[in-house]
C-alpha distance (Angstrom), angle and dihedral (degrees) to the residues before:
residue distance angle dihedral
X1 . . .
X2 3.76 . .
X3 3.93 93.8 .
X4 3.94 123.4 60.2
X5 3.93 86.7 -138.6
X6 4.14 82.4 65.9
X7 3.41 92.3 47.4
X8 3.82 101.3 44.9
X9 3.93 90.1 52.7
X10 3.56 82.5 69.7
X11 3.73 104.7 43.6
X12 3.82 94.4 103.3
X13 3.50 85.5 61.6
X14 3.81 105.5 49.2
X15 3.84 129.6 51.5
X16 3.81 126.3 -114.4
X17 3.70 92.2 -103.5
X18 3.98 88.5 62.3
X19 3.73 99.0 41.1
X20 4.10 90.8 52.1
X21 4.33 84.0 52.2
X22 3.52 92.8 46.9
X23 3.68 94.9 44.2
X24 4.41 88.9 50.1
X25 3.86 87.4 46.4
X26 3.30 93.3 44.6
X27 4.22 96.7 45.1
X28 3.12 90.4 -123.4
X29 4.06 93.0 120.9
X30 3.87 119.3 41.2
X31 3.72 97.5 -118.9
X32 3.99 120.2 -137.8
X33 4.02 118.8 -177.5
X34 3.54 111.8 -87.3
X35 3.67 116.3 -90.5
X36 3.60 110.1 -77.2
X37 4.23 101.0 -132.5
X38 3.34 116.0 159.2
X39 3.81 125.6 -110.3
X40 3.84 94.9 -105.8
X41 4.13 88.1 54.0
X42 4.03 112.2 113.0
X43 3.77 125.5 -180.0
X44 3.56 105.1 -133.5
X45 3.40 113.7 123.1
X46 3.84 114.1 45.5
X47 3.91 124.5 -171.2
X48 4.10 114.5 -168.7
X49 3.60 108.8 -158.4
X50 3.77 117.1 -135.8
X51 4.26 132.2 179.4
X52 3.73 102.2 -168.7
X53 3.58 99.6 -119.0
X54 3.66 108.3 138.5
X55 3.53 136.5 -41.7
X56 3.42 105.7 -83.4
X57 4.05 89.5 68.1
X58 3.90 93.4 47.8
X59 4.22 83.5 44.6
X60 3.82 81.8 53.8
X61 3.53 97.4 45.8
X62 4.24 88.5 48.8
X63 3.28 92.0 51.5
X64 3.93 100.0 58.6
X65 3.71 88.7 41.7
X66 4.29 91.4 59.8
X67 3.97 85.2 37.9
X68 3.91 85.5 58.1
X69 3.61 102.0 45.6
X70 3.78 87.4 47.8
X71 3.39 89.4 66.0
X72 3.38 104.8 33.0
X73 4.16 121.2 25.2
X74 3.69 89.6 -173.6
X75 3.68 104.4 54.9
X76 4.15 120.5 115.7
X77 3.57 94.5 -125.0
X78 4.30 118.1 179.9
X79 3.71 130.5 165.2
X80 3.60 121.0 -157.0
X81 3.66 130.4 -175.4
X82 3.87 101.8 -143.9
X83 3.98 90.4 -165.5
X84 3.97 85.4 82.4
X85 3.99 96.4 51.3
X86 3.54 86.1 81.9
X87 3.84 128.4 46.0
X88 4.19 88.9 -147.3
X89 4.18 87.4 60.1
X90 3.55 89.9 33.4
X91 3.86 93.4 97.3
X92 3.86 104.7 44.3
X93 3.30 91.6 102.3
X94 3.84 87.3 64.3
X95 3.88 92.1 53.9
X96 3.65 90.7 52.6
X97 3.78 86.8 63.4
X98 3.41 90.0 50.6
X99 3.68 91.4 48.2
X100 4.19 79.5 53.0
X101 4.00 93.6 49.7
X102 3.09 114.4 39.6
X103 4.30 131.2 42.0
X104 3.37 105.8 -147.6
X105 4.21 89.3 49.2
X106 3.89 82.9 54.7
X107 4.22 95.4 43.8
X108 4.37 79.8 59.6
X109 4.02 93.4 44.4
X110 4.33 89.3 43.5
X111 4.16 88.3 50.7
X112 3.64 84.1 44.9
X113 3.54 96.7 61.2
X114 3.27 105.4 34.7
X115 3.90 88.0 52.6
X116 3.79 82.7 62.8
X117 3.60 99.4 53.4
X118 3.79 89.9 44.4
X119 3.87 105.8 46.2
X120 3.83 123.4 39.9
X121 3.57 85.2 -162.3
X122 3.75 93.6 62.3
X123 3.54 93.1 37.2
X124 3.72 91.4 64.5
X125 3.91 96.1 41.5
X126 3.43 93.5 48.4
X127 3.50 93.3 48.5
X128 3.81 95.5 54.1
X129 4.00 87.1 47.2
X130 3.76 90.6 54.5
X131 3.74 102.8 36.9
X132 3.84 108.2 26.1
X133 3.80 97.0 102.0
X134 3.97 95.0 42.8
X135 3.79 94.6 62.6
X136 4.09 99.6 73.6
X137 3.84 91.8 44.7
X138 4.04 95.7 45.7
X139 3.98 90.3 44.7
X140 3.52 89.8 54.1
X141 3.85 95.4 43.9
X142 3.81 87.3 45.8
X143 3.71 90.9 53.2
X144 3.51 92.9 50.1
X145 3.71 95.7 53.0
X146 3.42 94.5 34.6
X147 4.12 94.6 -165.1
X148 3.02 123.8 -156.5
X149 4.24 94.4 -139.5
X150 4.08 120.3 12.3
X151 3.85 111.8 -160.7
X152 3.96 118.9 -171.7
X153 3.46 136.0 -172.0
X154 3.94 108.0 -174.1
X155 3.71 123.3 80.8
X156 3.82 103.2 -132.1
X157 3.53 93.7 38.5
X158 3.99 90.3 57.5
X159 3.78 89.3 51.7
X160 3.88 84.8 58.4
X161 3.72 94.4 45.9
X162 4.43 86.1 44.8
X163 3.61 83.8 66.4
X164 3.44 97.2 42.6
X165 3.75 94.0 50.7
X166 3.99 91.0 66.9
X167 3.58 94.5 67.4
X168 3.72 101.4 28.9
X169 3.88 103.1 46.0
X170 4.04 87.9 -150.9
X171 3.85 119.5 157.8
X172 4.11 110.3 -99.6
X173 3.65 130.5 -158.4
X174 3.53 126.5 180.0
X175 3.70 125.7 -155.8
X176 3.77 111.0 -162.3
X177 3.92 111.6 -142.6
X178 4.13 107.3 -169.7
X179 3.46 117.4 76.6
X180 4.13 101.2 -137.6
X181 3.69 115.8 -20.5
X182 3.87 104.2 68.1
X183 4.27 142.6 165.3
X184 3.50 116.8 -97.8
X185 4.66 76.2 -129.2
X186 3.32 81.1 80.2
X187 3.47 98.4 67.1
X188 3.54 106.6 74.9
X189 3.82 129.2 164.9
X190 3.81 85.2 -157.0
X191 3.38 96.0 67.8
X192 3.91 112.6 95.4
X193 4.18 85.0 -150.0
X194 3.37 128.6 -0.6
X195 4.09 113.6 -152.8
X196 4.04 116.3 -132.3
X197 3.47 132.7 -171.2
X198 3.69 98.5 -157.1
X199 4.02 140.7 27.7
X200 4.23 77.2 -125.5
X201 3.72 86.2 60.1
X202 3.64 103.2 49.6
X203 3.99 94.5 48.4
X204 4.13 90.2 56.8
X205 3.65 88.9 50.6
X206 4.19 99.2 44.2
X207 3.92 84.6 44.1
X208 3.07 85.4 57.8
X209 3.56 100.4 41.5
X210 4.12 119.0 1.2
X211 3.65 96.0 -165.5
X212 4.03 91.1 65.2
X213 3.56 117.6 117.7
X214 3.50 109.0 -128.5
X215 3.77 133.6 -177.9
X216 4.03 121.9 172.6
X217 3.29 150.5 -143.3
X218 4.00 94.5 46.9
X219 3.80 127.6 126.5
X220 3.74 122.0 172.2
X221 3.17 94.6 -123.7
X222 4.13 128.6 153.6
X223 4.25 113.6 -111.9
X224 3.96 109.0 -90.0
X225 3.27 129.4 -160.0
X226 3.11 138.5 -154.1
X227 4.03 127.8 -134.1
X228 3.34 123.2 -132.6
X229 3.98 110.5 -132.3
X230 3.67 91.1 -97.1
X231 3.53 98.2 47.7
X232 3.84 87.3 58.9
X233 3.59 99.5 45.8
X234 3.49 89.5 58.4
X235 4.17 89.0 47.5
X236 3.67 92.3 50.9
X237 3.74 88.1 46.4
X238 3.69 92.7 57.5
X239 3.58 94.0 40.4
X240 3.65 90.6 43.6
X241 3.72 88.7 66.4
X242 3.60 102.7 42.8
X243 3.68 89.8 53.0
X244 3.92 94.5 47.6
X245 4.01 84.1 -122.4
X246 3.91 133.0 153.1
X247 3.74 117.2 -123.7
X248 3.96 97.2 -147.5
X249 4.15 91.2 64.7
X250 3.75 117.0 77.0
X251 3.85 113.6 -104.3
X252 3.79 108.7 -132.4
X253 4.07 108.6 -168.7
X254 4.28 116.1 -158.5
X255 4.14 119.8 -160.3
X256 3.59 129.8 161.2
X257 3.86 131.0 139.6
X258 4.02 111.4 -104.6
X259 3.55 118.6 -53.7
X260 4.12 90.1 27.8
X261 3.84 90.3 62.5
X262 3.53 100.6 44.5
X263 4.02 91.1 54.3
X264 3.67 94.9 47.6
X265 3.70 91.9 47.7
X266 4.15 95.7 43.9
X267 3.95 86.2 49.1
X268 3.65 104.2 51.5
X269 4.20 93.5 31.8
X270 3.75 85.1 121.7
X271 3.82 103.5 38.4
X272 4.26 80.5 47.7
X273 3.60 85.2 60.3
X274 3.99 106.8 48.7
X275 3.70 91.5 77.5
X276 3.54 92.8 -134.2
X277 4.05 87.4 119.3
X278 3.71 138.0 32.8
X279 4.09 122.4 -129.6
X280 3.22 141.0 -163.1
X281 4.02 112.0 -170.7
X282 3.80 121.5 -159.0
X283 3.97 118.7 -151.5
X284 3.43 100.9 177.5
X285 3.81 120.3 -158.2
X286 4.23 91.4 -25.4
X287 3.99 98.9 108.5
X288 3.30 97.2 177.5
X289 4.13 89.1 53.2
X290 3.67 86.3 46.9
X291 3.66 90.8 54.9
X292 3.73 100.3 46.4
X293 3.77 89.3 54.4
X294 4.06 99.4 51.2
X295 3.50 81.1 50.8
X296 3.70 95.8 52.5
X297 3.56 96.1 40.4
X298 3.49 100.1 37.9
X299 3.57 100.7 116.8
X300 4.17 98.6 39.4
X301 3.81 110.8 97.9
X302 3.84 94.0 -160.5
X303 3.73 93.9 57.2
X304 3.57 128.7 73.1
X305 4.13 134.2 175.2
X306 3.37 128.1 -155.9
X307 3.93 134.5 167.1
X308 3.43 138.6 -154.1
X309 4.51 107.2 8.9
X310 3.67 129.0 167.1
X311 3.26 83.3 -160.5
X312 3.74 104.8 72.6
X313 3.65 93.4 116.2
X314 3.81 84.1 74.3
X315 3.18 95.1 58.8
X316 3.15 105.6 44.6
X317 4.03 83.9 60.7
X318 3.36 93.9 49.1
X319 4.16 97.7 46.6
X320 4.09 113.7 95.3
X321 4.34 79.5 -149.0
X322 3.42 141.7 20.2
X323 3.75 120.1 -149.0
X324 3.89 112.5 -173.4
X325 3.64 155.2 138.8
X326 3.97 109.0 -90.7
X327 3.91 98.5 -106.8
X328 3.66 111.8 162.2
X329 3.75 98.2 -129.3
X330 3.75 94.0 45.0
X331 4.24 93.1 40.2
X332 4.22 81.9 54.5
X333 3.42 94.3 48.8
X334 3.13 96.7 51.0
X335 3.45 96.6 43.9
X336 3.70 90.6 54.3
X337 3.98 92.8 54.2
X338 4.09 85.6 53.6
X339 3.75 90.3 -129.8
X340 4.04 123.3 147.2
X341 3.92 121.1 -109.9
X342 3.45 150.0 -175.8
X343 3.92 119.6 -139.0
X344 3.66 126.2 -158.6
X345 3.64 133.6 -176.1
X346 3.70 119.8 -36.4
X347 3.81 118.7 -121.0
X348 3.88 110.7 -134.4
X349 3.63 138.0 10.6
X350 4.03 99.3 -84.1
X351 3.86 90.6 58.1
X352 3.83 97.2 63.6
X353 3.35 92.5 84.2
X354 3.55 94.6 56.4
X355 3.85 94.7 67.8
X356 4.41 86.5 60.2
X357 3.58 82.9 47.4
X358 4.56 93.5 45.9
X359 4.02 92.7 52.0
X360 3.60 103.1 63.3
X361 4.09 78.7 64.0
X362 3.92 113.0 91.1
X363 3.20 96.8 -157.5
X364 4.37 93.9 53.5
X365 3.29 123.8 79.1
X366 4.06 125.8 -165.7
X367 4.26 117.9 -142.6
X368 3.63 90.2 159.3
X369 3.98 97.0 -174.8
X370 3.59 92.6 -18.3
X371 3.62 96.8 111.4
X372 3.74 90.2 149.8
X373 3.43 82.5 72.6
X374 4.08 104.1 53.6
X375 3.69 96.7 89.4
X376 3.60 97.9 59.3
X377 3.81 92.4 50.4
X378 3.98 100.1 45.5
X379 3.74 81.0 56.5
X380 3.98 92.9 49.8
X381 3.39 101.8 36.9
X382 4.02 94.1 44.5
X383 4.14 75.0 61.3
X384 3.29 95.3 53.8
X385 3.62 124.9 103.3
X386 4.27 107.3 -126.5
X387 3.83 98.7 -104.6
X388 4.06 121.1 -141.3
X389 3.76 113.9 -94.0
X390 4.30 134.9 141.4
X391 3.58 111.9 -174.5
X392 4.28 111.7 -134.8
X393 3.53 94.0 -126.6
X394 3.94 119.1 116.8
X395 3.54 123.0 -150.4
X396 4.02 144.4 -117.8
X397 4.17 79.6 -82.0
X398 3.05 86.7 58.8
X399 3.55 110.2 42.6
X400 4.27 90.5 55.7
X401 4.13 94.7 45.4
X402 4.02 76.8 57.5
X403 3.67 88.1 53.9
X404 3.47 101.0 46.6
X405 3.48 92.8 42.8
X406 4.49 80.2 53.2
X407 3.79 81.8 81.8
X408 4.22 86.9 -97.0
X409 3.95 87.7 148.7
């Protein structure tokens, strides 16, 4: 039991409550003291804390809310994306798309960020700037509510609910959603525990503030499971046949948000076309993206597009190869279902860090903006035989057996 890889061959086998002592005996998890709630405390009424910045924080969000009702059917459970309590923050979302479109919109958000991390100053200006009209409307909401435990998982939003805090005395969790490179909003000393996915994470934030309470290895991330052979052939067998697609050529599967997508696509238009490989290409919520595409691929057999699916889990499993940006929720997922994959450049500041994180996979491989590059390793990594790695990182599950076992009840 000295290795994680020992201990997650048995995870099937032991509950959540055993894995997270294990993992503290073991040092594999930075132990803090357990929450100090008093007696009285009861955690009924949950509020998850959402800015609408992309899908990967709402898939966050989601995936605490199942993890709760999982373990609790009679919990008040509520997400709210405080972005839309006020009509000036109403339209962030939109400039995160932009930030996903178009470079030079992304060079402005990247300077942004890293202006945050490296001036206090800044940090603090910016902050009022960005959250100044969401604090009336969430302290209202919150008193409305009145929860009993608030959990967030976007930085400006937690900087609202920081503020909040001080006059409401509510419980606070924060569940950190970037794998290494991380705001200094993150580390709040309001926060009665702040979730990290790595040990990397949780030295950034207590360098930036000592008196955080940090607890690692904990990603929100969604339960994912992983198909036994059989269970996938008979996936790819029903996909196969929706999709009009030949089960003896390799299935190669393409997802990014926005800009990612289109440059994947644009470089390997004339590989798509060969016929030598089969692909599914995922769009997401762009429309007009998923139009162009259809369009452009309307008469190519081996090439299909679909947008928004709930169901890309199943894909995933049934895909020979991945090619995608490096999103942390998608590179876990992934990396859960043991699959091999392709990662290009990341899209925003925060998502560097992922790519560190990607190479100590065998099975990834990093091109950044060397698409000229791509065909050569689908070819080689097709080759490859899947090599044996578990990631440490615990899931949403995870993270609320930890707070129950915090004395919440």
């Amino acid at each position: 039991m000295g290795s994680f890889h020992s201990l997650y061959l048995t995870r099937k086998e032991l509950s959540y409550q055993d894995i997270l002592t294990l993992l503290v005996v073991t040092g594999m998890i930075v132990a803090i003291k357990p929450l100090s709630w008093s007696n009285s405390f009861k955690m009924g009424k949950i509020l998850i804390v959402i800015g609408d910045a992309g899908g990967g924080h709402i898939a966050c969000a989601k995936a605490i809310e199942s993890a709760l009702y999982k373990r609790e059917k009679d919990l008040d459970v509520r997400r709210v994306d405080l972005f839309k309590l006020s009509k000036f923050t109403g339209k962030y979302d939109f400039f995160y798309y932009l930030v996903s479109r178009f470079r030079f919109v992304e060079k402005i958000y990247n300077i942004g960020y890293w202006m945050i991390n490296r001036s206090y100053i800044f940090s603090e200006v910016a902050s009022f700037f960005t959250t100044s009209y969401l604090y009336r409307p969430t302290l209202k909401y919150l008193k409305e509510f009145n929860p009993d435990i608030v959990i967030c998982n976007n930085g400006p939003t937690a900087r609202v609910l920081s503020r909040c805090k001080k006059v409401l005395g509510f419980k606070y969790v924060i569940t950190v959603p970037d794998l290494l490179s991380v705001s200094r909003w993150w580390a709040d000393k309001e926060a009665d525990i702040i979730f990290c996915p790595t040990k990397e994470v949780e030295d950034i934030l207590k360098g930036y503030c000592p008196e955080c309470k940090c607890v690692s290895p904990f990603y929100p991330l969604r339960e994912v499971v992983r198909y036994s052979k059989e269970e996938i052939d008979t996936k790819r067998r029903k996909l196969f046949k929706e999709f009009s697609f030949k089960e003896d050529i390799a299935t190669i599967l393409i997802t990014g948000c926005g800009l990612a997508t289109r440059d994947i696509v644009k470089n390997l238009m004339s590989f798509m076309k060969s016929k030598d490989y089969q692909f599914i290409i995922l769009t997401g919520k762009d429309e007009r993206l998923y139009k162009r595409l259809t369009e452009k691929f309307s008469c190519c057999s081996n090439v299909v597009v679909k947008g928004y699916t709930t169901s890309i889990l199943d894909l995933f499993s049934i895909s020979d190869l991945i090619i995608a940006k490096p999103g942390p929720a998608t590179l876990l997922e992934i990396e859960r279902l043991g699959k091999k994959a392709i990662f290009t450049r990341p899209v925003g500041y925060q998502e560097w860090g992922n790519v560190e994180y990607l190479l100590q996979n065998p099975n990834f491989i990093y091109i950044g903006n060397e698409y000229n590059l791509i065909e050569g390793e689908i070819k080689e990594l097709l080759e490859k035989e899947i090599g044996e790695y578990e990631s440490p990182i615990l899931d949403s599950d995870a993270i609320v057996e930890y707070l129950f076992k915090s004395n919440l009840k």
